[in-house]
N, C-alpha and C positions, 0 to 999 in steps of 0.2 A: 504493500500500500504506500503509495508517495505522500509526503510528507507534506500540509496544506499550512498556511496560515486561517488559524480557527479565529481568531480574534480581531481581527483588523487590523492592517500596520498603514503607513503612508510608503510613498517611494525611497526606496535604499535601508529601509526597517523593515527586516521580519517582525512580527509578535505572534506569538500562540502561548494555548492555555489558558488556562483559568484566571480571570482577571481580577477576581478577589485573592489570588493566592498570591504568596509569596514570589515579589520580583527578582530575576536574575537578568544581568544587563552582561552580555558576551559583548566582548571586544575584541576583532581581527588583528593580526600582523600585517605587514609591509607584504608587498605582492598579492594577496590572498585578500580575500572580501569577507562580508559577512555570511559568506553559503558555506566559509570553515567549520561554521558551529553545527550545520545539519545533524549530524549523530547527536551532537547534546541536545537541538533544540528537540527531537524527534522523541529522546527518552526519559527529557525533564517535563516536558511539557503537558504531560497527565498532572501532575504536582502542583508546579509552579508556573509563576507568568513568567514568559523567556522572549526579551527583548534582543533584538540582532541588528545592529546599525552598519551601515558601512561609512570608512573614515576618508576624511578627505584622499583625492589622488587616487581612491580606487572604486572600481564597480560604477554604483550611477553617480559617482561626485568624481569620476575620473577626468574630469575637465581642467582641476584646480590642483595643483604639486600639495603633496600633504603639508601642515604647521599646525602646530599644539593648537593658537589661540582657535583659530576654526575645528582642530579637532573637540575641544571644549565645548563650541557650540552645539556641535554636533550632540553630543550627549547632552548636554541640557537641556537640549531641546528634544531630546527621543525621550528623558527624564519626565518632565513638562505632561509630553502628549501621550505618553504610553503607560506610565508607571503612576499608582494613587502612594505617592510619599516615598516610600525610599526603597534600594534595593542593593543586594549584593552585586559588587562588580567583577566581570573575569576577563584577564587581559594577557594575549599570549603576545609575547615580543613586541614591538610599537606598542600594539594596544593595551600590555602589560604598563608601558610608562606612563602612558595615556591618563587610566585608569587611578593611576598613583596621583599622576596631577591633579586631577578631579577630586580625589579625596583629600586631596590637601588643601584645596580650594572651598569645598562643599562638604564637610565630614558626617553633620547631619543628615545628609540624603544617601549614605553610602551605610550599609549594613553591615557589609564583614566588604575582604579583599580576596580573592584568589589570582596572586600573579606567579605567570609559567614563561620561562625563555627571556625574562628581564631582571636578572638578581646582578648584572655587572653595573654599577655605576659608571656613568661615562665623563669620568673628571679625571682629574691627573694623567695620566698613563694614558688610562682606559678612553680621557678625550682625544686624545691625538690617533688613538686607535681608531676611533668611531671615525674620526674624522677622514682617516686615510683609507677607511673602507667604505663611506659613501664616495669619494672622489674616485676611487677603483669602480666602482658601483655604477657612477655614472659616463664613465669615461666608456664601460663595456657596453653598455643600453642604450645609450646617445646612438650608435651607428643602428637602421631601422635588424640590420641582419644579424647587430648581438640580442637586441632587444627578442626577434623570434627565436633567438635561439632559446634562450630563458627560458621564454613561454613553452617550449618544447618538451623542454628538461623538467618543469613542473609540473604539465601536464604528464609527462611519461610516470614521474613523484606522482602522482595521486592515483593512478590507473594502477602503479603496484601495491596501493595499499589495499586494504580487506575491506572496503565499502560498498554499501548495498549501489546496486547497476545507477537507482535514479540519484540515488546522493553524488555516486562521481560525476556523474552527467551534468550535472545544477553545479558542481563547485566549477566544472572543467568550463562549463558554458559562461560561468560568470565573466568569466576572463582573469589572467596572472597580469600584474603590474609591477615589474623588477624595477625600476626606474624610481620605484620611490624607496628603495633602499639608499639610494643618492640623495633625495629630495628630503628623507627624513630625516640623516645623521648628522645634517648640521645645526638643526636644528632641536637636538637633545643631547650634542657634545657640549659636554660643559656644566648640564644641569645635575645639580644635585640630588636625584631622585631618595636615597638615600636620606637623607634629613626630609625633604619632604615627604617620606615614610614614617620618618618618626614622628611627626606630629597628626597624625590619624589616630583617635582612640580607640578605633574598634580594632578588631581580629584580621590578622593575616595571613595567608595560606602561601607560600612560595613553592608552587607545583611544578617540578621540571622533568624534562626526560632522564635518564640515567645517563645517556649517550652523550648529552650538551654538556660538554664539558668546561668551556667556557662560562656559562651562566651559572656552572655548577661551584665553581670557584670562588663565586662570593654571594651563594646562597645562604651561608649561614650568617656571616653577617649582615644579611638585607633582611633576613629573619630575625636576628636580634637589635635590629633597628626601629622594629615597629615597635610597639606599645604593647602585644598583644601576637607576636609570631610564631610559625612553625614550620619547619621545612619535611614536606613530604616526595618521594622518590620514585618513577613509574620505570620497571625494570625492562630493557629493550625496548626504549624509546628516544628518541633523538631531541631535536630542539622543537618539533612542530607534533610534541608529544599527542595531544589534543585526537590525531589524524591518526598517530603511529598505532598508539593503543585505545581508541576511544570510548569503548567499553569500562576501560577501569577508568580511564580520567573522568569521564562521568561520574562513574561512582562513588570518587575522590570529590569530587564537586559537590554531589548531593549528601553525604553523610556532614562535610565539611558544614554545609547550609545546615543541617538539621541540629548538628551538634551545638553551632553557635547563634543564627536565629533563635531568640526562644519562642517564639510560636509554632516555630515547626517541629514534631512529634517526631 
């Protein structure tokens, strides 16, 4: 059975489920849209209300190069029109920092945290790093024939993973956007995400693959950053864990929401 929006969303927002229940607001990465979430929204959505935006530079906002301040908007306004008061945020890679800024900004309307493939802070070191791997980034997707390559290579990435025929179809159809891996790292080199973690009171989940080793290197301290941290590990999983195992990373999600929500049983 293909997976519908039950609820009404507007353009570039999925919504489904129950709209009196407990909100969950997914947040994409760089390249990828919001049809990454399909498997979660597909298995939370008996439960919970499961809001899916897509962020600037990709899918139906792919007109405008991604930047925090209109990614901001972006979710206040999916917040606003979708969500009755407040809801757990889940943000893999970009949408990982994304999510963090918003709670720094908005702590009130943010329930718990689940960030996955964003535990490196990109300051010191780690900004010059960001910064020399968007410039790589865009130097290789600037020409239109590295740009399809990408798209090739990502589409081939999601065809080998174990997802049901119409969910690859809807993520592959969305379209890949590698070009705002350029667009996006200069734009959160330098930020402190980190401190802006720590001033969030609620709960935070730092979900990563086993495989992402990079993010994996300073999860525990972006875990003992927050107010309220923990780092949890999904085994044979890479950085776009969400995809790799999506079965358990759900499951990670929803016990996560039930344990800290307290309204949810």
């Amino acid at each position: 059975m293909a997976w519908t929006d039950e609820s009404g969303g507007s353009e570039g927002v999925d919504v489904t489920g129950p709209s009196d229940a407990q909100s969950i607001v997914f947040v994409h990465g760089a390249m990828f849209t919001r049809k990454m979430w399909l498997p979660q929204q597909r298995e939370l959505s008996e439960s919970f209300h499961v809001v899916s935006p897509d962020l600037p530079g990709h899918g139906t906002r792919a007109g405008k190069p991604f930047r925090m301040e209109p990614a901001i908007d972006v979710l206040e306004d999916a917040l606003e029109t979708h969500v009755d008061g407040s809801a757990v945020l889940v943000g893999l890679s970009l949408g990982g920092y994304a999510v963090t800024e918003y709670a720094h900004r908005h702590p009130d309307e943010v329930d718990a945290l689940v960030l996955s493939g964003s535990s490196v802070n990109p300051v010191n070191t780690m900004e010059l790093g960001t910064r020399l791997t968007g410039g790589l980034s865009r130097l290789l997707t600037k020409p239109d024939v590295g740009k399809r390559a990408v798209e090739e290579l990502a589409t081939r990435w999601v065809q080998n993973r174990d997802l049901p025929p119409d969910i690859e179809r809807e993520i592959i159809e969305a379209g890949f956007y590698p070009e705002q891996f350029g667009d996006a790292a200069p734009d959160i080199a330098g930020e402190d995400f980190r401190a802006k973690l720590s001033t969030y009171p609620g709960s935070t989940l730092v979900l990563n693959g086993e495989n992402d080793k990079l993010m994996r290197r300073g999860e525990r301290a972006h875990a003992g950053a927050a107010r309220d941290g923990r780092v949890e590990v999904l085994a044979d999983a890479g950085h776009i864990c969400n995809l790799h195992r999506p079965a358990t990373y759900t499951d990670r999600v929803r016990r996560f929401v039930q344990r800290t929500v307290p309204t949810q049983q």
